[in-house]
C-alpha positions in Angstrom: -61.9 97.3 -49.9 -62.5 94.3 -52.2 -59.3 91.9 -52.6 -60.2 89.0 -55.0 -58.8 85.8 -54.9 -55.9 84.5 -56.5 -56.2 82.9 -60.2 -54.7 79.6 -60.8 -55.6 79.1 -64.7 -58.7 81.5 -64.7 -60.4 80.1 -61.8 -60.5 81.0 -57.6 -58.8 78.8 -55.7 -61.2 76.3 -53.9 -59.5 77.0 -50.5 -59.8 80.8 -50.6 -63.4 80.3 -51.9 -66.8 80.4 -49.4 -66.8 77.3 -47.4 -70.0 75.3 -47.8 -71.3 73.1 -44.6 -71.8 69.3 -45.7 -75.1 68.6 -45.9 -75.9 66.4 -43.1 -78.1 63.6 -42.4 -81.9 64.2 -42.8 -83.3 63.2 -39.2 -86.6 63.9 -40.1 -86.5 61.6 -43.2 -88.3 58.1 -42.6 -90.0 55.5 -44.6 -93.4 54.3 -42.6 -94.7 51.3 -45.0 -93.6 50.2 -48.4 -95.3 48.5 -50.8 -93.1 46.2 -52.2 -95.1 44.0 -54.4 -96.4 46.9 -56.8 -93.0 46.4 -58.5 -93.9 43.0 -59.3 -97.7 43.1 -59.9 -96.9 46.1 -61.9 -95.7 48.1 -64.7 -94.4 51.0 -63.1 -95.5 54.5 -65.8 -94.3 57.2 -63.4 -94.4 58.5 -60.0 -95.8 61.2 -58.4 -95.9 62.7 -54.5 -98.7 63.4 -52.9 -99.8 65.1 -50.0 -102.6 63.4 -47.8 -104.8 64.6 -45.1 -104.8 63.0 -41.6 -105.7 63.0 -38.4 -103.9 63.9 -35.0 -104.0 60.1 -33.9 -103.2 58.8 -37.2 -100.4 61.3 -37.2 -98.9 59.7 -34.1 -99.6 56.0 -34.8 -97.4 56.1 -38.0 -94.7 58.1 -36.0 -94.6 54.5 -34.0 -94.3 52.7 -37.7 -97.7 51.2 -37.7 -99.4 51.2 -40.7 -99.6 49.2 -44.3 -100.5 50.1 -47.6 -99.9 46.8 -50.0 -103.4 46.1 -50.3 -104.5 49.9 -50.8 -105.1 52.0 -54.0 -105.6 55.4 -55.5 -108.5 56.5 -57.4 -109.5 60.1 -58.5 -113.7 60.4 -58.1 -115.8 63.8 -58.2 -112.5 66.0 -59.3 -110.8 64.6 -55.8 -108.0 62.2 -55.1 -108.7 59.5 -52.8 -106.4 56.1 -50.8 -108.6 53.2 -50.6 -108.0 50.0 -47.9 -105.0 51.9 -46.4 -104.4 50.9 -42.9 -103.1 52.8 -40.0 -103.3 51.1 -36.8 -104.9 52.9 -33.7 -103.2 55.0 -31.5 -103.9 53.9 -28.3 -103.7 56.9 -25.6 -106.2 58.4 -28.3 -108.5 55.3 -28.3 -111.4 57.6 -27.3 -111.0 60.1 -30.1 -109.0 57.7 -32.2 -109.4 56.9 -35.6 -111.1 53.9 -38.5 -108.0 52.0 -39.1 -108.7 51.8 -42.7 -111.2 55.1 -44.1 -110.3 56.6 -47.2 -108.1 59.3 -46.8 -107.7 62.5 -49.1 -104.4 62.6 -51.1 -103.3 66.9 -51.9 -101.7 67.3 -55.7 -102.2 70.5 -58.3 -105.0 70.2 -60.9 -102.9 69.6 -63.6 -101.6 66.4 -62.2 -105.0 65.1 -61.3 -106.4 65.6 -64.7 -103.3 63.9 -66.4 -104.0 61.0 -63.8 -107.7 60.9 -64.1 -106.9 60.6 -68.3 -104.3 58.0 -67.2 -107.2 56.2 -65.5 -110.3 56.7 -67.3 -108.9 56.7 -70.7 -106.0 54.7 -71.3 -106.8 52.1 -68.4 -103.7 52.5 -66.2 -104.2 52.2 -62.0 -103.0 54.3 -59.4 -100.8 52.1 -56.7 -99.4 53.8 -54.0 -95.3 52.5 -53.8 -94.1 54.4 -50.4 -95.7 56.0 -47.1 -92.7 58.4 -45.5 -91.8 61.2 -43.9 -90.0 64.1 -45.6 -87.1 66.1 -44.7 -89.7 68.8 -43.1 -91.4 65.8 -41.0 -94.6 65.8 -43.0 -96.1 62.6 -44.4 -96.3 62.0 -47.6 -97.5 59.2 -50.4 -95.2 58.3 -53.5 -98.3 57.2 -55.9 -97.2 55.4 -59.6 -99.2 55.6 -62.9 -99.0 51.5 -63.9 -100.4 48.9 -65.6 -101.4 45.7 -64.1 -98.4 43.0 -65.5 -99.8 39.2 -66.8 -98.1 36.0 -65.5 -96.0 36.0 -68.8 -94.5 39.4 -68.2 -93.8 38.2 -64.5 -92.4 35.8 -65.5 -90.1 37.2 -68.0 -88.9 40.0 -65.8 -87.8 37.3 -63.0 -85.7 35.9 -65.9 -84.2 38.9 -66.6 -83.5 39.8 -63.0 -82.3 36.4 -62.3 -80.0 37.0 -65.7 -78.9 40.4 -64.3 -77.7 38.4 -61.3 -75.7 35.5 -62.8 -74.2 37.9 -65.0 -72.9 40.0 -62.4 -72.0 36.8 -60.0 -69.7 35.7 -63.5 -67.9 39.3 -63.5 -66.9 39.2 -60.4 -65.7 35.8 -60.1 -63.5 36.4 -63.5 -61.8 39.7 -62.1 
């Protein structure tokens, strides 16, 4: 037999309700390499994840954190989404059947989102710069890649000044509270 809950102004009451386990920390979670300077050199458009095809060795070697991808980029050639100049150091107890430290490697997305980045490319003249290298929650690597346009010295310029503003500002708020 089915008792409901009391009513306290139409609604349950929370602590008679089905109690929820707090999410915990995600262990699997990890950031391998970030490429910070794509912020500045860059107009960031949008984001987009991507999977990318390795091997067991390179697998392993960014499990230990080695690997860099500030001078790398994306491109999309013969209907397929490549990483260019990415570098993922070898794995040593594999040196035999290791790895090239920096091959292009095959990035995974739906159709859809490779023609809307090939246009973003071909036609309107944006680039594809790769921001993060992690680890999701289900331990499976995977590539944040941005839609941007390359920024000129006067634009660099003029967001330092407005970070450097953002930053006084918020230094003269605090100091007046």
């Amino acid at each position: 037999m089915f008792i409901p809950p009391p009513l306290v102004k139409g609604r349950a009451l929370a602590y008679l309700g089905p109690i929820m386990a707090s999410k915990s920390d995600n262990k699997n979670y990890k950031v391998i390499a970030e490429n910070r300077r794509a912020r500045y050199d860059y107009a960031i458009e949008s984001d987009l994840e991507v999977g990318i095809i390795l091997t067991g060795s390179e697998v392993k070697s960014l499990r230990t954190g080695q690997s860099n991808i500030a001078e790398s980029y994306a491109s999309v050639e013969n209907g397929e989404l490549w990483l260019t100049n990415a570098y993922i150091a070898p794995y040593e107890p594999a040196r035999t059947w290791g790895h090239e430290e920096r091959r292009r490697r095959k990035l995974l997305c739906k159709a859809k989102e490779l023609s809307r980045l090939w246009n973003a490319t071909q036609r309107e003249g944006m680039t594809l710069v790769p921001l993060v290298m992690y680890f999701n929650d289900r331990g499976i690597v995977k590539l944040k890649i941005a839609v941007a346009k390359g920024k000129k010295t006067y634009d660099k310029r003029a967001s330092d000044a407005k970070r450097d503003w953002a930053r006084q500002k918020a230094r003269l708020l605090r100091h007046n509270e």
